[in-house]
N, C-alpha and C positions, 0 to 999 in steps of 0.2 A: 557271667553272673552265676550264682550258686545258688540253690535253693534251698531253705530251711525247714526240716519238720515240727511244727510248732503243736504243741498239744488245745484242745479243745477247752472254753470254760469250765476250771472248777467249778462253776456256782456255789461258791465258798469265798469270803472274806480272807484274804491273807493274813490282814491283822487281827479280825477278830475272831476269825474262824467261823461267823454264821455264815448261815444257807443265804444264798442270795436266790429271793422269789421274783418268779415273772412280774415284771414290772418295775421290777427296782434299777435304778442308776447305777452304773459302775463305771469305773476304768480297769483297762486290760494294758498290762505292760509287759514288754517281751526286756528281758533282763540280761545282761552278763553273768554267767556262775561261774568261773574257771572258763577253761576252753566249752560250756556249752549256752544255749539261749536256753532258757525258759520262761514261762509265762505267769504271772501272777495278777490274780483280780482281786479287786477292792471294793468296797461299797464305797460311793461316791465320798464320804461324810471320812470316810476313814484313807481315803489315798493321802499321803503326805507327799505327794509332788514327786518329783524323776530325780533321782541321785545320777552320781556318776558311772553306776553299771546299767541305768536304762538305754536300752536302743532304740526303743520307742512305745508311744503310748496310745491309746484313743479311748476314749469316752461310748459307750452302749447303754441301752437297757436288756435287761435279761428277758429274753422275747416268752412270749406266752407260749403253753406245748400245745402244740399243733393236737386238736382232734382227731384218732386216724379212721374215725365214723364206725358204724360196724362193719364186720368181717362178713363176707357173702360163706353163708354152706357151700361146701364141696360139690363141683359139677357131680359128681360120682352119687352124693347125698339127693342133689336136686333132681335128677334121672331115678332113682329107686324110689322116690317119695312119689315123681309122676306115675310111675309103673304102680305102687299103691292106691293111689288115687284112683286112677281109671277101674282098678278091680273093687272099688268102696261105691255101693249107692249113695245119689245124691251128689257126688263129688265130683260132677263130668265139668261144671262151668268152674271150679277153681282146676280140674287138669287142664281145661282147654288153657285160661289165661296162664298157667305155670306153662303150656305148653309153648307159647308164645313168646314167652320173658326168654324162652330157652331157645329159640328160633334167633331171636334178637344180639342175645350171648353167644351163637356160631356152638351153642353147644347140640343142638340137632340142628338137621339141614330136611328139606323136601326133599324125598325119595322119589323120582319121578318114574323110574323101573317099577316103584313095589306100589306106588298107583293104578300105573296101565293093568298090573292082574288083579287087583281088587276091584271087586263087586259093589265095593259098599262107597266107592273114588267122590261119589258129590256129598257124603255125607260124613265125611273123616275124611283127616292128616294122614298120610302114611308120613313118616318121621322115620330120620336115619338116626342112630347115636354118631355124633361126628367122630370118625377115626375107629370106627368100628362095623359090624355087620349088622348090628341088633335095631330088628324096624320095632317101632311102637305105631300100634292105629289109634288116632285121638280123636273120637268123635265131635265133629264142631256142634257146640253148644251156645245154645242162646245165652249172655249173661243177661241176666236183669238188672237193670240199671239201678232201680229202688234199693239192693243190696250189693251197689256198688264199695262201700264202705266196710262192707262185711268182708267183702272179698279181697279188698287193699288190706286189711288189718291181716288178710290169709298169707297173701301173697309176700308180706312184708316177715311174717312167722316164719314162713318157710323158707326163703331167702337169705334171714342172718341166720339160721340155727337156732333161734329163739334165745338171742342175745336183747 
């Protein structure tokens, strides 16, 4: 058995040449040209049926384009914005909860070395950078629930890059 490389839809009418949009019917036929296959699509309305060069044919809709949602900031980005944080008053309960999201992403780990010599161990994180040496101490912070909403609209900010 031999295997063929067949190119991907046009999303273009062969005959007519329009775009063919998500959602529209078509057929796809893989063709004889000389010694090669290729592929031509049709809008439904416009296939005139399989001549003698078709090899074969099948029926589709042009699928809808995938959402690819937004893009997360750079661990690199999300690590300097917590190092900011912690050194901004007011900002200890959204470092604490970025400091979590970040715990959760394997991008800091619990230092349990750089615990046992801190003083301040019931009252802060020690935090490793994963793959790295650099500790951050994150003081654990009460969040207040009443500005739970405040803090998701934070967290969501500073997580796409403010896409």
């Amino acid at each position: 058995m031999q295997d063929y490389a067949i190119q991907k839809s046009s999303r273009k009418c062969f005959v007519s040449d329009r775009p063919l949009q998500p959602g529209d019917r078509c057929v796809s036929a893989i063709m004889q040209k000389g010694g090669d296959l290729v592929r031509r699509d049709f809008a439904l309305e416009n296939w005139p049926g399989p001549n003698s060069e078709t090899v074969g044919w099948w029926r589709s809709v042009i699928p809808q384009k995938r959402s690819t949602g937004q893009s997360l900031a750079p661990n690199s980005v999300l690590i300097n914005t917590l190092e900011n944080l912690l050194e901004s008053p007011g900002k200890g309960a959204i470092a604490y909860l970025l400091a979590l999201l970040l715990i959760r992403r394997r991008v800091l780990v619990d230092d349990a070395e750089a615990s046992e010599q801190s003083s301040e161990t019931a009252s802060t994180l020690s935090l490793r950078v994963a793959h790295e040496e650099r500790i951050l101490l994150v003081p654990l912070e009460p969040v207040d629930a009443a500005r739970s909403q405040e803090y998701q609209a934070q967290l969501v900010e500073l997580l796409h890059g403010g896409e």
